[in-house]
N, C-alpha and C positions, 0 to 999 in steps of 0.2 A: 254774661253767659259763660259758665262755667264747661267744658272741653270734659271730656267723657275718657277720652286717653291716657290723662294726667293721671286722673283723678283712682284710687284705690277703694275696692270694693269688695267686705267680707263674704262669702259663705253662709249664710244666716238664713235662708231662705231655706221652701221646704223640699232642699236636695238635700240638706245638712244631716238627714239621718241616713241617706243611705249608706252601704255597705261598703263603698267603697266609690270615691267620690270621681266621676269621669269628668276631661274637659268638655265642654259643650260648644262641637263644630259650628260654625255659622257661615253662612248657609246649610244646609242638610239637613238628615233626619233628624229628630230627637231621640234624646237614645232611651231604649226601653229597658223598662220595669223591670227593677231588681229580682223581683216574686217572681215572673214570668221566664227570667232568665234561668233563677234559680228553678225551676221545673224543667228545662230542657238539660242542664248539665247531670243530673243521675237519667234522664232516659238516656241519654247517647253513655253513659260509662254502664249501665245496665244492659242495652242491649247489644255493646259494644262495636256502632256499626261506626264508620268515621265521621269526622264530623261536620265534614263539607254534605253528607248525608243526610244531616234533620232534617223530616220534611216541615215546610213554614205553613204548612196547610195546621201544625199543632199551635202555633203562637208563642214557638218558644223563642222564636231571631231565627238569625244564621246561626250556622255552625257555627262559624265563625267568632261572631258574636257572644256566643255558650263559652266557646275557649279561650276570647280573651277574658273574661268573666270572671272564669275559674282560674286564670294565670295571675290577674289582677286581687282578687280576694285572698290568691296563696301568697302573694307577694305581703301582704301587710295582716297576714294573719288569720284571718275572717275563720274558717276551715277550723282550723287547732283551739281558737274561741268555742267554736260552737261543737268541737268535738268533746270540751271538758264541759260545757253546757248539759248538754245528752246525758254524759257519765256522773253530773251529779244531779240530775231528779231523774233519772229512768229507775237506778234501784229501789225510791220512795216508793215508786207507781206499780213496783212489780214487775217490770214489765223489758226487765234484760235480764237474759240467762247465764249468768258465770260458771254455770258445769262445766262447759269446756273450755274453759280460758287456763291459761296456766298461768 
């Protein structure tokens, strides 16, 4: 009977694509969807209210939740990946205005 303790275990399973990979408390919640997170972090910097404020009644988390998100993604990149993502197929598409950028 091989001991669960000892023994070392990759990553490989299907959390390995998310955005930025969280421990997984045991006991407690599971932690929620990247996509769903990702939709509460521009409503709370759009409407600018704070962030202990999202109502959970939208399914985006806690605030809370939203801003370790956003701290955790800025931390190893994620943000600046998918800002040079945008910048290079929006011009293809048409569909960014550089009139006024300097």
């Amino acid at each position: 009977m091989s001991s669960r303790r000892g023994s070392s275990r990759t990553n490989s399973g299907p959390r390995s694509n998310r955005c930025c990979h969280h421990a997984r408390r045991f006991p407690g919640r599971k932690p929620l969807d990247d996509p769903r997170v990702l939709c509460g972090i521009p409503f709370v910097l759009h409407t600018a209210i704070p962030w202990e404020y999202l109502p959970q009644e939208l399914g985006f988390g806690s605030g809370m939740t939203c801003w370790r998100r956003l701290r955790d993604w800025n931390d190893v990149g994620v943000w600046q990946r998918l800002h040079e993502i945008l910048l290079g197929k929006l011009p293809a598409t048409d569909q960014l205005d550089m009139s006024r950028a300097r």
